[in-house]
Structure formats: structure tokens, C-alpha cells
N, C-alpha and C positions, 0 to 999 in steps of 0.2 A: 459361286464364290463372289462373284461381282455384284450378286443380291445381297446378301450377305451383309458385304461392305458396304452397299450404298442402305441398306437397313439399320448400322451400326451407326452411320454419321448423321443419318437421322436422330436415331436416338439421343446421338449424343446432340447435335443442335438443339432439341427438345429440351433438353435435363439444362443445358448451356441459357436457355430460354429464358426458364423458369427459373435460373438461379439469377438470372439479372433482374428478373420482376421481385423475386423474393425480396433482395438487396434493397430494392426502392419500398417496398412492403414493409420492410423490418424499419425502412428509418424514417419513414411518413408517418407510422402508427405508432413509434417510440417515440417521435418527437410529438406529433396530436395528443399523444395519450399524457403524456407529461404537462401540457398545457393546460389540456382539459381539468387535469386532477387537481394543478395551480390556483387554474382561474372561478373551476367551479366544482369541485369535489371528484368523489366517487360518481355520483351520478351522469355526472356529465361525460366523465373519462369512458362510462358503459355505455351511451347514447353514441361518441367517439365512432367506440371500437362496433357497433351493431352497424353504423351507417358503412364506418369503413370497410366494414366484413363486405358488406352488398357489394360495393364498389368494385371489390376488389374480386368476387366474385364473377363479378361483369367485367371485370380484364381478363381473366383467366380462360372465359369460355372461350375465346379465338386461340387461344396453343392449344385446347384440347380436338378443336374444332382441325386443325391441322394435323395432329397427330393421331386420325381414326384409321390413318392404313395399318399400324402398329398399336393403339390403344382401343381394345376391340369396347369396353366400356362407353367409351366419348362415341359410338358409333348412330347411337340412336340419339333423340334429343334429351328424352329423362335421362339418359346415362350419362350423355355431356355435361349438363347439368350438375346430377351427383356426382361427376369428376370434380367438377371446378370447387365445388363444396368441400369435399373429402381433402383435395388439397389444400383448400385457405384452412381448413381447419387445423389440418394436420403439422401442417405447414406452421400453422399462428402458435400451435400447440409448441412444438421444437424451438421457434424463434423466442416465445416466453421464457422458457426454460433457458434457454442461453441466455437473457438478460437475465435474471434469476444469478447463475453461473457468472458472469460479468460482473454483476456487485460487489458477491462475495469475494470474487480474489480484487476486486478494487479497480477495475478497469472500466466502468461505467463511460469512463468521459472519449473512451473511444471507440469512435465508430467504425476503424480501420478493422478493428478485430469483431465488434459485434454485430456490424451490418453483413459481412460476407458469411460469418456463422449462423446468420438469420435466414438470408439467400440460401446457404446450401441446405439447409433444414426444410425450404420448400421446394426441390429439387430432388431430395430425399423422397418429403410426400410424395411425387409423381414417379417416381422410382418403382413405390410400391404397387402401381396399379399396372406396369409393365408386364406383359403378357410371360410365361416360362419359370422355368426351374431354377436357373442361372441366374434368370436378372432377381427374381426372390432372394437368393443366396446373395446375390452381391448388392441388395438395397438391407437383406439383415445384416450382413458385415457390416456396411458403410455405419449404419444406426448403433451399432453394438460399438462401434471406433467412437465415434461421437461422443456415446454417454458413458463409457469408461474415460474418453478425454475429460470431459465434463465434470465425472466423481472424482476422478485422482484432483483435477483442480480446485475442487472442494475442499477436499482432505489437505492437498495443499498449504490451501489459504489458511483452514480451522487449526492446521499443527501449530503448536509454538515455534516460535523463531529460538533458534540455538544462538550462543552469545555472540559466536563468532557471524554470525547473520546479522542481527541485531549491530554490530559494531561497523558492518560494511554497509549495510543500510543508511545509517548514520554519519559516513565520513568521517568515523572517529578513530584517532591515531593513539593506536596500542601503547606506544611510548608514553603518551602523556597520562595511562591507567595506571600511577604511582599513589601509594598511600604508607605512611608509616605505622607502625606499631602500635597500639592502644596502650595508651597506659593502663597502669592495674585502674582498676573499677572504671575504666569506660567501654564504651562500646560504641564501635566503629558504624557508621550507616552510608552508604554510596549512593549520592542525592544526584547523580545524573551527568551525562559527559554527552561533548558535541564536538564539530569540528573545531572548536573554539577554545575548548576547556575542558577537565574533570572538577569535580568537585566532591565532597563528602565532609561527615558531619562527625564530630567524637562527641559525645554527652558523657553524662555521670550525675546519679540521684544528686538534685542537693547542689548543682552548681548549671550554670550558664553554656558550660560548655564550649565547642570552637570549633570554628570551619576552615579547612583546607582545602584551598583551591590551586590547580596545574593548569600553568598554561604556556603558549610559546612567548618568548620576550617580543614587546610590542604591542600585545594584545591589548595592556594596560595604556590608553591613550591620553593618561591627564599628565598634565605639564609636571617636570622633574627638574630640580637643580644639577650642578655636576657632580654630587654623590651621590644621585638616582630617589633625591627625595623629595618628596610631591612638595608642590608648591602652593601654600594655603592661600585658598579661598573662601575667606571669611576667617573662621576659627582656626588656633593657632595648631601650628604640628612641629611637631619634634621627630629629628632621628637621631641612633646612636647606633653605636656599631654592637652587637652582643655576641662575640666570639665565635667561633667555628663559622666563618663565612658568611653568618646571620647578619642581617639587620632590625632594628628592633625600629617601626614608626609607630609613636603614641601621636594620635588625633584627642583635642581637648574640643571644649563647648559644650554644646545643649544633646550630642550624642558622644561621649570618649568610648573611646577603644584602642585598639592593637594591634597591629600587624607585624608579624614575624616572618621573614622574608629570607629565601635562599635561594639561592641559582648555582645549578646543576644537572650535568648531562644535558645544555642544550634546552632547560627550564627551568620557569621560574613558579619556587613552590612558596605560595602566601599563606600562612594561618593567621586566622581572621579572632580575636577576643576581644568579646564585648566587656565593656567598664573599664575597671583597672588592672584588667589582666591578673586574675586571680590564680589562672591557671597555667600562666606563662610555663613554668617548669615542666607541666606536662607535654606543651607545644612543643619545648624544646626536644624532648622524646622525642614527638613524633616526628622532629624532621634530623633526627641523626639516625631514624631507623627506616628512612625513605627505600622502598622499593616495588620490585613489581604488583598490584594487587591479580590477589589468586580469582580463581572464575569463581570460587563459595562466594567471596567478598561483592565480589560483582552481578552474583544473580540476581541482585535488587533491579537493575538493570534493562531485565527482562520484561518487567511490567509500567516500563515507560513507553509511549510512542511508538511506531517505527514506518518510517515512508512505503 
């Protein structure tokens, strides 16, 4: 029994060994290889990883070289040899694969998660060359855990994000996903929302169109008189009040436009017309008919960005 034990803690310093060598393996030849590929292409990145291979080859032989009372392989010297091999390869093979795996869900820039999954992958390889029934069985579990870890993080990464992901992603506050009503012959388009704002676009054949934008009070940082109207710089502006809680600012000069402005529930909702505001009356529609927009409205959404 006490063989046993003192044969199992072996092993496991072994496998404990070889996962701290991996770890320095996996970030020496990520970082090298990245360098190489920088400074001097393909080629150079393959000269890299051929030197490195030797290298690293020639570290390995001393833990196989220690572990010949239980690695019957490492016992001769061509077998030690093909140990250290079999593991850098197996080894470099698994730790590829996990940077591969790292990209795609976007974690590249850390080493936290890809250097210790590089390590265990050569630790794996040495696993495999463990003499028994058991330790077969439990170095194929161990690899079969990995690479289904591995695919479901693929699959992961490659699904679409649902809106409600998409929106948490983003910092963006559901409140402020307000849109009105389209008037007859336009069509609504949702140009994109941040912690900051929503925004969206109404068109119609044949006219200019107009933008409404959601945001919290403040957001807007240019200087305001005490009736909340901007204070011109340069070209002249005008405000007047246009009923239902609206305000109406006309900007004049080398660019005129329109802004139709309400505050409600806590924001403040701007429709933006360019010229002379040809479409004023349909603005006004759309902010007496302010309300939640539906998740159809917002699937445009989905094919924006997302951290």
C-alpha cells in the first residue's frame, strides 16, 4: 500500500513537472513565434519553432530520465529519447490547438488562460506514455474533457449572440431602446445604441428623411440658455416652443436644420431634420407615439460589434 502511495506521488510530481515546463513552453514559443512571424515571415516563425523544438527536446530528457522506475519506455536511451520527442510533439500539438481555441472565443491577449492550457496539454502527452489500464483510461478522459471543452468553446464563440447578450455586452440601458411609430410610407431602421444613446433613422422614397436620437439629460454638453436652447456659435439659432412639451430648434447658415426635442420618462428624445424641415409633421408623429422598441425592430442590432 505504501508502494502504492509513494508510486502515485511520484507520478503525480511527474505529470506536476511537466505541466510547469509546458507553461514556460507554451509562452516562450507563443511569444518567439509571434515575433518571428512579425519580423521575418513564415519562414523564419518555422526556423523558430524547429530550433525551439531541439531545445526543448533537450529539457525534457532529464524528467524522463527520472521517471524510468515507472516510465518503462524512458528506460533505454533510444526510448528516452523517443519519450522526450513524443511528448514535445504531442505536447506542441494540444498547446497549438488551444491557441487556435483562444482566438476564436477572443481571449488571445491572455496568458492566464492560455499558458496553463498549454502546460496541461503537455502533461497530457506524458500521461499517455504511463504504463496500465487506469492511467490509459484516465489520460483518455482527461483529453476527451479538453477537446469537448475546447468545441463547445468554438460553438460558443461561432453562435450568434441573442439581443439580450448583445445588449449586456454593450452596457446598453433597455430604457433608453425607445422609438415611435413610423409614419405611413416610412420605414423605421435602428442605427445603433451604446451606453450613451440609441439612435435610429425614419426614411421615405423621395424625401431627406430624419433621425431620432435617446439619450439621458446631460449627455448633450454644448452650452444652453435658461430655456434649454443652445447658445450659437457662429450661425444664428432659434427656439420656440411647438406644443405637447415639444421644442422646436431651427439652426440657420451654411448647414439649416431641425431639431424637435422632448423630454420624457427620464429622457430626452431629439428628432434631427435636415433643411427646412419638410417633414416636421411626421417627427411630430413619431414622438407622440414614443415607446418601447419590439426585439423585430431591434434585430438590426445584432450585426453591430460586440466586446
Amino acid at each position: 500500500m505504501t508502494d502504492e502511495r509513494n508510486g502515485a506521488r511520484r507520478v503525480c510530481a511527474h505529470l506536476t513537472g511537466l505541466w510547469c515546463v509546458g507553461v514556460a513552453l507554451t509562452a516562450v514559443q507563443f511569444q518567439a513565434v509571434l515575433v518571428a512571424l512579425f519580423t521575418g515571415g513564415v519562414r523564419a516563425g518555422a526556423v523558430v519553432l524547429a530550433v525551439g523544438g531541439l531545445l526543448a527536446v533537450l529539457l525534457l530528457v532529464p524528467f524522463g530520465r527520472a521517471a524510468r522506475s515507472f516510465v518503462p519506455l524512458a528506460r533505454s536511451t533510444r526510448g528516452l529519447w523517443g519519450w522526450a520527442a513524443g511528448v514535445y510533439a504531442l505536447g506542441t500539438v494540444g498547446a497549438f490547438a488551444t491557441v487556435v481555441v483562444n482566438r476564436q472565443v477572443g481571449g488571445l491577449d491572455s496568458g492566464l488562460t492560455l499558458y496553463p492550457l498549454g502546460g496541461l496539454c503537455y502533461a497530457l502527452a506524458a500521461a499517455w506514455f504511463l504504463p496500465g489500464l487506469r492511467a490509459r483510461i484516465a489520460a483518455l478522459g482527461a483529453t476527451a474533457a479538453l477537446a469537448v471543452g475546447g468545441g463547445y468553446a468554438l460553438w460558443e464563440a461561432a453562435r450568434p449572440p441573442t439581443l439580450d447578450e448583445w445588449i449586456a455586452a454593450n452596457d446598453v440601458d433597455r430604457a433608453m431602446l425607445r422609438v415611435g411609430d413610423p409614419p405611413p410610407g416610412y420605414t423605421l431602421h435602428v442605427l445603433g445604441a451604446s451606453v450613451d444613446g440609441f439612435g435610429a433613422d425614419y426614411s421615405r422614397p423621395g424625401t431627406d428623411g430624419f433621425h431620432l436620437g435617446v439619450a439621458r439629460p446631460g449627455q448633450d454638453t454644448r452650452r444652453v440658455d435658461a430655456r434649454g436652447c443652445p447658445v450659437p456659435f457662429g450661425d444664428p439659432v432659434h427656439c420656440s416652443d411647438d406644443g405637447g412639451g415639444r421644442q422646436l430648434v431651427t439652426y440657420q447658415g451654411d448647414y439649416p436644420r431641425q431639431e424637435l426635442r422632448l423630454r420624457v420618462d427620464g429622457l430626452v428624445h431629439t428628432v434631427t431634420l435636415p433643411g427646412t424641415g419638410a417633414d416636421l409633421p411626421a417627427a411630430r408623429h413619431v414622438l407622440s407615439t414614443l415607446r418601447p422598441a419590439t426585439e423585430a425592430e431591434l434585430a438590426g442590432l445584432l450585426g453591430l460589434p460586440m466586446p
